[in-house]
N, C-alpha and C positions, 0 to 999 in steps of 0.2 A: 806254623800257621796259628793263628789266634781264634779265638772261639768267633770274634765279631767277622776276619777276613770274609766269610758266604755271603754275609749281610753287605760288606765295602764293595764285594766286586761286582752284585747284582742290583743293588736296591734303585740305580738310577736309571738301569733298561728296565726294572717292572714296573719304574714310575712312569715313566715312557711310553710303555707298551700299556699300561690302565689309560691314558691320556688320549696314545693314538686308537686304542677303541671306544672312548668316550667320543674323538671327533668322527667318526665311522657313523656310531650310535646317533647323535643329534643327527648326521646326516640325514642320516635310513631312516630317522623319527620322520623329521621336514617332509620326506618325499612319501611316508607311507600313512603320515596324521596318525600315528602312535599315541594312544592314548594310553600315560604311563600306571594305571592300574590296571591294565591287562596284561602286565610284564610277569613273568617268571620270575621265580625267588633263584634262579641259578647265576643271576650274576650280581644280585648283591652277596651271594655267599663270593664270590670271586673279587668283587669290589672289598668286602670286606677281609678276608685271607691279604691280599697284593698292597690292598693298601694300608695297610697297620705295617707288611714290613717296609714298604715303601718309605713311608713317612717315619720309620722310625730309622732307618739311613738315612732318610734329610735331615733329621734333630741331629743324630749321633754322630754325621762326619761334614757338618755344614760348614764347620774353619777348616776343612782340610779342599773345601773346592775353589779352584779358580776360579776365580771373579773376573769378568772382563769389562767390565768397568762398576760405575756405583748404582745402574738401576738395577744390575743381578742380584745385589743379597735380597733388595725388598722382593724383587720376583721368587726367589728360593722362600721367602717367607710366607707369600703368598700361596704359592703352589703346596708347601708345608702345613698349613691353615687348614688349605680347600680340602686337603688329602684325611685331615685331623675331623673334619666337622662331618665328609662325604661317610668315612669310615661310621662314626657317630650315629646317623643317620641311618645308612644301609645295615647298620646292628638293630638300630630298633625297629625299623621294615621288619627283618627278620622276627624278632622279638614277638612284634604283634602279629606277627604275618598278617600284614595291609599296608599295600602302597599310597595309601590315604597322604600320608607327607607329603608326599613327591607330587600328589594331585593338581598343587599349587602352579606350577611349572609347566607354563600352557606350550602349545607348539613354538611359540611368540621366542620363548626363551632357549629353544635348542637355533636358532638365527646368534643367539649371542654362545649362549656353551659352544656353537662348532669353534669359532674364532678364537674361544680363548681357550677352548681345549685344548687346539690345536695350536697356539701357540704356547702352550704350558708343553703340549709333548716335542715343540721343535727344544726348546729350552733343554727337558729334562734329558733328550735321546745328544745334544752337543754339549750337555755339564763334564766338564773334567775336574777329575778332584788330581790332588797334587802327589807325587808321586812319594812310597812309604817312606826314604827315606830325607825327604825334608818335611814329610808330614808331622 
């Protein structure tokens, strides 16, 4: 077994699994008018933990996934990005401990994160990558 195999065999269920609780999350925003500075710091410590190794399985084994056709790689690059900048973001939440960033981000915008959350974790929970030995 290789030092990276822990990081191949998980990193695209915890990308998955960050995704399908961020579409959960907008949901339960919408329905309860969550205003995102009275949020706990316990799930940008989880945002940031999942997704650094999330995102570092998208970099580190992105030619080894099937593609099912040509809009997946820009999607894989996409969700690669969002997962790079969220990580970014939820470290300096931490950092300052203040949700002041996130302020921006009115209810208006968890109507568009559910939709694309949720379609980033249909994506990331049916990614196959290729099997190890034609990888």
């Amino acid at each position: 077994m290789t030092p990276r195999a822990p990081l191949r065999a998980t990193f695209q269920h915890v990308v998955a699994a960050v995704y399908t609780a961020g579409t959960v999350f907008h949901l339960v925003r919408i329905a309860v008018r969550l205003d995102l500075r009275e949020m706990p710091y316990f799930p940008d410590v989880i945002i940031l933990v999942l997704g650094s190794w999330g995102a570092a399985g998208m970099i580190l084994f992105a030619k080894e996934v099937q593609f099912r056709g040509t809009w997946e790689p820009l999607v894989h690059g996409l969700i690669t990005f969002h997962l790079l900048i969220s990580v970014a973001l939820h470290a300096w939440i931490l950092y300052v401990q203040s949700h002041a960033a996130v302020a921006v981000f009115g209810i208006g915008y968890s109507y568009f994160g559910a939709i694309y959350f949720g379609f980033f974790a249909w994506r990331s929970w049916t990614m196959r990558l290729r099997p190890l030995a034609n990888a």
